[in-house]
C-alpha positions as CSV (number, residue, x, y, z in Angstrom):
1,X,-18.8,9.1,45.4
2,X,-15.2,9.9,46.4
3,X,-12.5,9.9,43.7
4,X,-8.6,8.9,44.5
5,X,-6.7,10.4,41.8
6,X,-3.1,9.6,41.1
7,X,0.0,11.7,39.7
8,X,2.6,9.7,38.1
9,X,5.1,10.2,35.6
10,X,6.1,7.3,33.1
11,X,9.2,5.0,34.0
12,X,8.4,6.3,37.9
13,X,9.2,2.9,39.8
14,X,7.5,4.7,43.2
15,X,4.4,5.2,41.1
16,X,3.8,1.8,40.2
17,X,4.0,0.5,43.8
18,X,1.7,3.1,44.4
19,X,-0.6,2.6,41.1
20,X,-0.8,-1.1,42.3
21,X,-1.2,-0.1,46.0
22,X,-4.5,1.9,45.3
23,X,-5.6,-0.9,43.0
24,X,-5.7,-3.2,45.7
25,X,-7.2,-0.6,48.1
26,X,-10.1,-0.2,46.0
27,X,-10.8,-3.9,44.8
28,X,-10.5,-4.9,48.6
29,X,-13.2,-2.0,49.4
30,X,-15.1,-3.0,52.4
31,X,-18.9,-3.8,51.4
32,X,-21.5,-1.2,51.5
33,X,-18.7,1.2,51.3
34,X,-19.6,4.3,49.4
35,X,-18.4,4.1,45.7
36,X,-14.7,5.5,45.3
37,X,-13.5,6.1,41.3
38,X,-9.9,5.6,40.9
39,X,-8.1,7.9,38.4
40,X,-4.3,8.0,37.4
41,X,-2.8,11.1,35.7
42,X,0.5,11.4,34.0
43,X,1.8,15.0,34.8
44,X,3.8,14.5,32.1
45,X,1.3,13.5,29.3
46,X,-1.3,16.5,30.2
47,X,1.4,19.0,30.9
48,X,0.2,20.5,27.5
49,X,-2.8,21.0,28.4
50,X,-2.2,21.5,32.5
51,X,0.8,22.8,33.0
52,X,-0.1,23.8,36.5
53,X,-0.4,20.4,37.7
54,X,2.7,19.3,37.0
55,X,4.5,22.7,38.4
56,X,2.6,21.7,41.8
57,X,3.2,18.1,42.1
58,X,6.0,16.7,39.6
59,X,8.6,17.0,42.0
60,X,7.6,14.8,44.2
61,X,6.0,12.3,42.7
62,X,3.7,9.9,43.5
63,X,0.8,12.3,44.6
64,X,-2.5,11.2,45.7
65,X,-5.3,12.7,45.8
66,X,-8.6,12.6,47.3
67,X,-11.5,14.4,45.9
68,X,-8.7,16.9,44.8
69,X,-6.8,17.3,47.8
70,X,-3.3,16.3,48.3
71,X,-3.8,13.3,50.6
72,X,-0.5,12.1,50.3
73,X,2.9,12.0,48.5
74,X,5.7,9.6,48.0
75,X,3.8,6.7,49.8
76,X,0.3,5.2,49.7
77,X,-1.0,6.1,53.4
78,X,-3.8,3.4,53.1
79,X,-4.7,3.4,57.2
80,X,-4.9,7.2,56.5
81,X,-6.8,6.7,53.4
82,X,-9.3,4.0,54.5
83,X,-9.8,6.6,57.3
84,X,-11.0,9.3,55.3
85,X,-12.7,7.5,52.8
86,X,-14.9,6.1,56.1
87,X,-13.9,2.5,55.6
C-alpha cells in the first residue's frame, strides 16, 4: 500500500485546493488499483513534536508526498501522481 501524505498549514487557501484535489484523486482510484492511504499533516500543529518537518517544507507549502518522498509542491501533479502510483 502506497501512502500520499500532505503538508498544510491552517488558513493555507493553496492547501485546501490541494487537500480536495487528493480527495478526489483517491475516491476516483481506478479499480483493482493497489490501496493508497491518504494522510494530511499540519506542519504547524506537530512542529512541537517535529520540528524538522516544518524547517524542510513550511516554506512552500502545499507538499506532497508519496511514500515519504517529496512528490510535489505548490500544485497537485495528479498525471504525475496517477503515474507513479501505477494507475
Amino acid at each position: 500500500m502506497s501512502t500520499i501524505t500532505l503538508l498544510t498549514r491552517a488558513g493555507c487557501h493553496a492547501c485546501e485546493r490541494a487537500h480536495a484535489d487528493l480527495a478526489e484523486l483517491v475516491a476516483n482510484a481506478p479499480a483493482g488499483s493497489p490501496a493508497v492511504e491518504f494522510v494530511e499533516i499540519d506542519v504547524d500543529a506537530v512542529a512541537e513534536t517535529d520540528p524538522e518537518l516544518r524547517a524542510e517544507y513550511g516554506d512552500r507549502l502545499p507538499v506532497v508526498l508519496l511514500d515519504g518522498n517529496e512528490h510535489s509542491y505548490w500544485d497537485v501533479d495528479a498525471p504525475r501522481l496517477r503515474r507513479d502510483l501505477n494507475w
